[in-house]
N, CA and C of each residue as an Amber inpcrd file, in Angstrom:
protein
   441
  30.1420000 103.5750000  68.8750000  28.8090000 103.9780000  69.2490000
  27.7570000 103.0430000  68.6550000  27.9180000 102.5730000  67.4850000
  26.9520000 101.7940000  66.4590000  26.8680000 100.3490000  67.1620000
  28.2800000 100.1240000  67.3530000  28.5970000  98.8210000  68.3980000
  27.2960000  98.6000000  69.6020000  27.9060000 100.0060000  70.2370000
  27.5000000  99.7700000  71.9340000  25.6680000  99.7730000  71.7960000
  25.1740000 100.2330000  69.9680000  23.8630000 100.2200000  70.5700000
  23.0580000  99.4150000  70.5490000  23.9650000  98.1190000  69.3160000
  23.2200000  97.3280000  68.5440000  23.7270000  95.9030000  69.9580000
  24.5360000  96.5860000  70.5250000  25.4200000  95.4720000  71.6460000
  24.4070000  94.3690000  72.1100000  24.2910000  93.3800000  73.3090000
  23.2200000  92.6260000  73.7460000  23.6500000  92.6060000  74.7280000
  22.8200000  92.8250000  75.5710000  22.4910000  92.8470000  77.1390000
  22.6660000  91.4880000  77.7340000  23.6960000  90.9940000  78.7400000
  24.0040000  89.8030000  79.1370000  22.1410000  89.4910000  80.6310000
  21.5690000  88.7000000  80.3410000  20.6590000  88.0840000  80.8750000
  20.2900000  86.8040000  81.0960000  19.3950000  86.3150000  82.0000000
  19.1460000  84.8130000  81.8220000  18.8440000  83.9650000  80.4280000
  19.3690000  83.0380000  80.4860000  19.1680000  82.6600000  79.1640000
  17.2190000  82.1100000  78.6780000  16.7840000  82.2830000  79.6580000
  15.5550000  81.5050000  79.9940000  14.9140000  83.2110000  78.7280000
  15.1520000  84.4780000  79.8240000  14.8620000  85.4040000  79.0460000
  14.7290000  85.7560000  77.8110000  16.3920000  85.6940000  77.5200000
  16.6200000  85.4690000  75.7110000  15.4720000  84.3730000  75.0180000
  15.2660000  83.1170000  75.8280000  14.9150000  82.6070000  74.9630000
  13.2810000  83.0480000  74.6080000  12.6740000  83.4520000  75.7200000
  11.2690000  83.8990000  75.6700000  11.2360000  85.5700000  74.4190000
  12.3620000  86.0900000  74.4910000  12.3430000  87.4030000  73.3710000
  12.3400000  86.2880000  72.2510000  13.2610000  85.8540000  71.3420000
  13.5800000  84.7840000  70.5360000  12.0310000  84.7630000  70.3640000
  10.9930000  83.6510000  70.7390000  10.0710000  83.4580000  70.5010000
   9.1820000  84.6960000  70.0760000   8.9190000  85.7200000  71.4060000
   8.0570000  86.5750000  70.8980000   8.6180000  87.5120000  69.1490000
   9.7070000  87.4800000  69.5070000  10.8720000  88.4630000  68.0970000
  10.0980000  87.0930000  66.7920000  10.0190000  85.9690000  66.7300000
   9.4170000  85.2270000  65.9620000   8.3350000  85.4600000  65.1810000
   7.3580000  85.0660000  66.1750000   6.1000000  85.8800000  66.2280000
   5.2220000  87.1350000  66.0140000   5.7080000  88.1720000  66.4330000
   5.8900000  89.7700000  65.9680000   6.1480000  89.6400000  64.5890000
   7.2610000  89.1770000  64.5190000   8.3830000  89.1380000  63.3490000
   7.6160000  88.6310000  62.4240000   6.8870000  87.5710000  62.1000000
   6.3560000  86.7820000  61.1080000   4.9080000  87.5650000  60.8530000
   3.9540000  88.1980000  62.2090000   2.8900000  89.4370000  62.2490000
   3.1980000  90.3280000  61.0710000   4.4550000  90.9170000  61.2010000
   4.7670000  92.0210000  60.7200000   4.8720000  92.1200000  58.8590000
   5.7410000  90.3510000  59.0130000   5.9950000  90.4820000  57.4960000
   4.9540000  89.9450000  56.7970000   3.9500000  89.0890000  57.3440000
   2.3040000  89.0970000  56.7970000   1.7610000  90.5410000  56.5230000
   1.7260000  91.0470000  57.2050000   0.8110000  92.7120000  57.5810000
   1.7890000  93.6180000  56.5240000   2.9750000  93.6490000  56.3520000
   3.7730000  94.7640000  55.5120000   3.8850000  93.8090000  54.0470000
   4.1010000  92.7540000  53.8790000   3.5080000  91.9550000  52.7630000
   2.8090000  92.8520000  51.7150000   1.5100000  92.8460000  51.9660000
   0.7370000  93.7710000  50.6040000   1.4700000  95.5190000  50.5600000
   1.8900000  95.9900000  51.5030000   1.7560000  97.2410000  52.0630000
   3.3750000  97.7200000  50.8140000   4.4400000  96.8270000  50.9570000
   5.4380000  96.7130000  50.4060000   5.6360000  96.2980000  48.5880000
   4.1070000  95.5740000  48.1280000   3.9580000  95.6570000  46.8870000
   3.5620000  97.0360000  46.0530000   3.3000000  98.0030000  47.3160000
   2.8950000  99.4280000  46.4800000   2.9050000 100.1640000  47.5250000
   4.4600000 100.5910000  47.5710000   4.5670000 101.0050000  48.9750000
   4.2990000 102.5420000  49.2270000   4.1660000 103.2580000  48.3820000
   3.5810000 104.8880000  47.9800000   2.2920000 104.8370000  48.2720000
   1.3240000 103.8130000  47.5430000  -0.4100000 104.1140000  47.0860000
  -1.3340000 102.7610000  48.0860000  -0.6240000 102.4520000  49.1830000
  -1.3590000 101.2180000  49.9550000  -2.2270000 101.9230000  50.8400000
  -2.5520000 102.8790000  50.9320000  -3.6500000 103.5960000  51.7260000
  -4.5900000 104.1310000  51.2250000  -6.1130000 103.7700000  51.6140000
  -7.4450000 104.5060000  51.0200000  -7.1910000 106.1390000  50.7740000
  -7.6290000 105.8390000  49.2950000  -7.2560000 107.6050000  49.6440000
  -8.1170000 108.2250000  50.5050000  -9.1950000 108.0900000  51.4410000
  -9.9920000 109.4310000  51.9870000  -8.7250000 109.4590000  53.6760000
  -7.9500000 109.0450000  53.6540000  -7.1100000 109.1490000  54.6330000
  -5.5300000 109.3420000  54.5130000  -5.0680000 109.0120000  52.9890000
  -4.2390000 108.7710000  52.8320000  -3.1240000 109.9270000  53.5190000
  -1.7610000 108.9190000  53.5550000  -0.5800000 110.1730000  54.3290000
   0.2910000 110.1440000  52.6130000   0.9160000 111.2430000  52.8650000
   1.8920000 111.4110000  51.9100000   2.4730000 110.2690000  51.7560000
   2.9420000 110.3320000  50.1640000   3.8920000 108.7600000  49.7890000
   4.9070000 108.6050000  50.6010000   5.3910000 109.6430000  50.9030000
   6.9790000 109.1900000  51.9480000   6.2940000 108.3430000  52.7830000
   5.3900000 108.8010000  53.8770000   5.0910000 108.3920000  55.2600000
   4.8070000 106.8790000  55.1260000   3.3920000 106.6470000  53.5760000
   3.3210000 105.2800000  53.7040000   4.6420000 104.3630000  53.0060000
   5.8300000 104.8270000  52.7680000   6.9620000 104.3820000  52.2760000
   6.9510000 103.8080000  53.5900000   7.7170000 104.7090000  54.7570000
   8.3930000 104.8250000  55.4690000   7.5560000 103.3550000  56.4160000
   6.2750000 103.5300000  56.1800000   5.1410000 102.3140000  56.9930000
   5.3930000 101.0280000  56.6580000   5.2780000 100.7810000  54.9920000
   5.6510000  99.8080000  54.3230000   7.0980000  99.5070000  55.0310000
   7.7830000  99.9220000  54.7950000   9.3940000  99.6410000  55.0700000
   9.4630000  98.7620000  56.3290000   9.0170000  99.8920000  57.4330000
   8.8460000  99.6270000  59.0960000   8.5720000  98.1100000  59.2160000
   7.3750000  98.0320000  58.5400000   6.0180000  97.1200000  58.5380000
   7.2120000  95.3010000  58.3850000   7.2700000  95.8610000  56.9390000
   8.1920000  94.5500000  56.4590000   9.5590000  93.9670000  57.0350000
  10.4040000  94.8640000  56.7140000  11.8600000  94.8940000  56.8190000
  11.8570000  94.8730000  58.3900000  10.9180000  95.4930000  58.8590000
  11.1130000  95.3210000  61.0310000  10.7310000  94.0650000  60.7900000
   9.9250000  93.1590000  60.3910000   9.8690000  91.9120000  60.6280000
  10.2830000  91.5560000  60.6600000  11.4340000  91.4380000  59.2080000
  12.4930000  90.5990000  58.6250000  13.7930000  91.0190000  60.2900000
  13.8530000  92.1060000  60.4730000  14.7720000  92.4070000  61.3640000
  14.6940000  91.3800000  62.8360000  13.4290000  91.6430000  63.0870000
  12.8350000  91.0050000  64.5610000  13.1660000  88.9560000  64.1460000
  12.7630000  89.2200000  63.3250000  12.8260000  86.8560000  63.0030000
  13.8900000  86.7690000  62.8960000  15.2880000  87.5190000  62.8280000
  16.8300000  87.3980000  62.0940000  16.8510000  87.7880000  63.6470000
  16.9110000  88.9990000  63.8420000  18.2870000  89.3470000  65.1140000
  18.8740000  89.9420000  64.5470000  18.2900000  90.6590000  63.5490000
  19.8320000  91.7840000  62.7360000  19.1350000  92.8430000  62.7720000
  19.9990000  93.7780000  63.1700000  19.6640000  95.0920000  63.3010000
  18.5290000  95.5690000  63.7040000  18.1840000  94.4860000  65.3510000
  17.0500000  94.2970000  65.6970000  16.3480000  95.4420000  66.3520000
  17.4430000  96.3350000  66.9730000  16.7300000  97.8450000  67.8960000
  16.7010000  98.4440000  66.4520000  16.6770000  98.7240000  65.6840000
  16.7750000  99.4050000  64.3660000  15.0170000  98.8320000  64.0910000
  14.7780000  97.7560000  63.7930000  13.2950000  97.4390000  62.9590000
  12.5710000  97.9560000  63.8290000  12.4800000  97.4160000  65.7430000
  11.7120000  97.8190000  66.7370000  11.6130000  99.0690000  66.8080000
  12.3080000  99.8110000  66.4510000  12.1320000 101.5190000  66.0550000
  11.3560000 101.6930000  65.3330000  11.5000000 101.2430000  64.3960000
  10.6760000 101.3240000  63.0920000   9.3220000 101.1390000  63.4100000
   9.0620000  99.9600000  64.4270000   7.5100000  99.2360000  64.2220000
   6.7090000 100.3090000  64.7660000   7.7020000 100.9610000  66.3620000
   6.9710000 101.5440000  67.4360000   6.3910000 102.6490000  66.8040000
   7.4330000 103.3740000  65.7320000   6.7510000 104.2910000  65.6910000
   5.6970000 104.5760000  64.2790000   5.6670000 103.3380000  63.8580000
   4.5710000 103.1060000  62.9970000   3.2640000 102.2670000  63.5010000
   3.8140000 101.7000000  64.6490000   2.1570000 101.6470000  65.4890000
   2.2850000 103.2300000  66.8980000   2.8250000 104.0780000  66.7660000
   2.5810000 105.0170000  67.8370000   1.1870000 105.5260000  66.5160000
   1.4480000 105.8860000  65.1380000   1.0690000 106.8540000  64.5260000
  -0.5840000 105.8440000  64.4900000  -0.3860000 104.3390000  64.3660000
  -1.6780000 103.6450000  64.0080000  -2.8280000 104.0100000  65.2460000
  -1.9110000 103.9270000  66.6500000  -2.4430000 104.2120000  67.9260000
  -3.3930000 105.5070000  67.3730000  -2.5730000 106.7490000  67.3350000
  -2.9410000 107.7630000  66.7990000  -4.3410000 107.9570000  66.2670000
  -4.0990000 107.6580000  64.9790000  -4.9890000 107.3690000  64.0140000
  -6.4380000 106.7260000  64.3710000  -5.9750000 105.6310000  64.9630000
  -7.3960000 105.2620000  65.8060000  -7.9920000 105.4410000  66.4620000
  -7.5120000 106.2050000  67.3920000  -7.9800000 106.3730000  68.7430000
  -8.5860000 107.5200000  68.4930000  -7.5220000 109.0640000  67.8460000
  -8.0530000 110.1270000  67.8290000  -8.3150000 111.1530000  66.4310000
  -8.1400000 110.3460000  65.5270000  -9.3990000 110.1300000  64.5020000
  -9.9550000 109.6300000  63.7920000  -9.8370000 108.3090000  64.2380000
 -11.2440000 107.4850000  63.8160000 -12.2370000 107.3530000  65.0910000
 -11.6260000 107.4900000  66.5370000 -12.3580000 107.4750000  67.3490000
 -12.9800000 106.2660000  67.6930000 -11.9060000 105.3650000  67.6550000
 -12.2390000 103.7250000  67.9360000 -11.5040000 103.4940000  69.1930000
 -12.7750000 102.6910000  69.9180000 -12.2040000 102.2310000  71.3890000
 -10.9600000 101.3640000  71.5070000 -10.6550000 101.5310000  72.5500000
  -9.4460000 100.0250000  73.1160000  -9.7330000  98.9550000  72.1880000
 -11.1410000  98.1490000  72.7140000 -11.3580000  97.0360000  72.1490000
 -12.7700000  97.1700000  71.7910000 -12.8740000  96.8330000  70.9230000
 -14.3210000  96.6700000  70.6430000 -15.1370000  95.5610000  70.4060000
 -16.3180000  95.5420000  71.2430000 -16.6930000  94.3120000  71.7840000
 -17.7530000  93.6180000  70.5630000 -17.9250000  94.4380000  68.9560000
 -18.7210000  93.9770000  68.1510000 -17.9240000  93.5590000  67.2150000
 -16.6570000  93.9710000  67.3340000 -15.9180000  93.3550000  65.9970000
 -15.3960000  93.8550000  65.3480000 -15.4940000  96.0690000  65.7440000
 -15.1590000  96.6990000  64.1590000 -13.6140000  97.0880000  65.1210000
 -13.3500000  97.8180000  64.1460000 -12.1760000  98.4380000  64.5560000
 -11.4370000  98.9960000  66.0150000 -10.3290000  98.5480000  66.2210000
  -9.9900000  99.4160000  67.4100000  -8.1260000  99.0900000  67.5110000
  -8.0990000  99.9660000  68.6620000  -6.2040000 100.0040000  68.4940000
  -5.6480000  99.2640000  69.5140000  -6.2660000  98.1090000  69.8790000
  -6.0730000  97.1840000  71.1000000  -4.8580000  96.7370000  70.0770000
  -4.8600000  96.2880000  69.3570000  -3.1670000  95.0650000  68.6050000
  -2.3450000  96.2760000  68.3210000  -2.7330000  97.3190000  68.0400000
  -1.5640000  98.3750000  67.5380000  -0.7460000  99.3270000  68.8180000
  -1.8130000  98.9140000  69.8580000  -1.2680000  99.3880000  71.0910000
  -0.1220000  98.2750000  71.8670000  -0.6250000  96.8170000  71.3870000
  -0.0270000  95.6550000  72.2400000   1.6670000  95.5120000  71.1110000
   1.3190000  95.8500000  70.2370000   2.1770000  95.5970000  69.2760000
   3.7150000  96.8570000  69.4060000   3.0410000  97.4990000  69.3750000
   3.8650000  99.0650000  69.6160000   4.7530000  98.6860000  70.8320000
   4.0690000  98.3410000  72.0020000   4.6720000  98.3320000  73.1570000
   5.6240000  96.7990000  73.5130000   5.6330000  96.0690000  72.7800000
   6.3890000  95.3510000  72.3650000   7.5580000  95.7100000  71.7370000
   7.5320000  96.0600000  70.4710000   8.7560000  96.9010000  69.9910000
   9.3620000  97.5530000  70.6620000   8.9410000  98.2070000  71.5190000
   9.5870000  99.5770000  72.5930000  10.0360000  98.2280000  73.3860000
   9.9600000  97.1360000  73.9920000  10.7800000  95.9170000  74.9870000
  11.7400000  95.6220000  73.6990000  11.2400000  95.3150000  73.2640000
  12.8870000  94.7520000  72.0160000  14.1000000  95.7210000  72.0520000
  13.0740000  97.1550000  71.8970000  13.9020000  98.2740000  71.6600000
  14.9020000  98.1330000  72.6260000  14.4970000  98.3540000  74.0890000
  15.1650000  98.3580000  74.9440000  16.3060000  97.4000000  75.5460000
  15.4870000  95.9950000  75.4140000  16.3050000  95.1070000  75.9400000
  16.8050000  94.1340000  74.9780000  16.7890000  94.8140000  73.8450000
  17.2790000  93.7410000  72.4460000  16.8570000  92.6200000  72.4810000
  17.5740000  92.1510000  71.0060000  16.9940000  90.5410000  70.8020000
  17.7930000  89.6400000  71.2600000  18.3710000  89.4690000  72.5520000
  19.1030000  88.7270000  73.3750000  19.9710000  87.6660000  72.5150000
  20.6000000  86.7650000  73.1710000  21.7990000  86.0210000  72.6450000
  21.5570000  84.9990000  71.5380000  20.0900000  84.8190000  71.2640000
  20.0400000  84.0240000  69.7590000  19.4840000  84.9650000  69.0220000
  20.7520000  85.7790000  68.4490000  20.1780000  86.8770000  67.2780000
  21.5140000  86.8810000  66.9290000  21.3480000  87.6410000  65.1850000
  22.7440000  87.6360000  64.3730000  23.3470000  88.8150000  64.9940000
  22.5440000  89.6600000  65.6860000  23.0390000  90.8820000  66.3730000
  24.5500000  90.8810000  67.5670000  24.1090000  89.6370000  67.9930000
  24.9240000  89.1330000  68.8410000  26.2120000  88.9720000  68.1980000
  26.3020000  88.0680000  67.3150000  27.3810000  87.3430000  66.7570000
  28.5070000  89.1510000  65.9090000  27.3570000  89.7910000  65.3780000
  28.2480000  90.8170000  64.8060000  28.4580000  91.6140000  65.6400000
  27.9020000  92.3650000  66.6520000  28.4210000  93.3870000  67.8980000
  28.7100000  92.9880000  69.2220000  28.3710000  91.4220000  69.7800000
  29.3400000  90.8780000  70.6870000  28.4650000  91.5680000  72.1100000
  28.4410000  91.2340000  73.1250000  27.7070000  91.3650000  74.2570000
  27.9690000  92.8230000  75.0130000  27.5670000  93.3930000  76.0360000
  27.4030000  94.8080000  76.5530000  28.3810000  94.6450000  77.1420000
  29.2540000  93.3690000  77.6600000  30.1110000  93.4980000  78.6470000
  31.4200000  93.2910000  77.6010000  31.4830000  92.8620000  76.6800000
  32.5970000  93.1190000  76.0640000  32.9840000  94.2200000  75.6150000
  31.9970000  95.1070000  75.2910000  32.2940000  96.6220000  74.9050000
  32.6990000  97.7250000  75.6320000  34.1000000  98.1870000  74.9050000
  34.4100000  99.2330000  76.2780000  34.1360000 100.4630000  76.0370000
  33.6170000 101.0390000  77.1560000  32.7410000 102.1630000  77.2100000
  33.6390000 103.3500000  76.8610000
């Protein structure tokens, strides 16, 4: 079961290679952004908002270690889990209570990257980190696995 989930989806290679890049990118986002978040991974939130220490554990973790997951190819539907649903909660948070637009056209806050970001993870999620990932090499392609 652990096999078939972490498996990789046989596709154009043109594909793989365009995930590869974006999984880069994200990936390197993520471990900038979970960076500070992971030096104090309980107390990294203002307190007039703060979530319980687990939750910002659980953020920190997402934040970092999904990076590290997404730039490797290891245990890549595993981090993209992680990210989505630590930008579903940022979505959240912004939209419906801080009450910040899509985008905002002066500069302050809004959940335009936490929305673009989220929904990214949920494509990784789905269609993995294609054939240049360590994912590959340890669980072997969708068509080798028997159902």
């Amino acid at each position: 079961m652990i096999r078939r989930f972490f498996s990789i989806r046989l596709q154009p290679a043109e594909l793989d290679f365009i995930i590869l890049v974006i999984r880069i990118v994200v990936g390197i986002a993520f471990v900038i952004a979970g960076w500070g978040k992971i030096q104090h991974p309980t107390t990294w939130m203002p307190k007039p908002m703060a979530f319980p220490a687990v939750f910002q554990l659980l953020a920190a973790v997402s934040e970092f270690c999904g990076g590290i997951a997404l730039i490797l190819g290891l245990l890549t539907r595993l981090g993209a889990f992680g990210i989505a649903c630590t930008m579903t909660v940022a979505v959240y948070m912004h939209r419906f209570v801080f009450g910040d637009p899509f985008v905002n056209m002066t500069g302050g806050s809004s959940y335009q990257l936490a929305a673009v970001y989220g929904l990214i993870a949920i494509l990784i999620l789905i269609y993995g980190p294609g054939r240049y990932s360590v994912d590959r090499y340890l669980f072997g392609s969708a068509s080798k696995i028997q159902a």
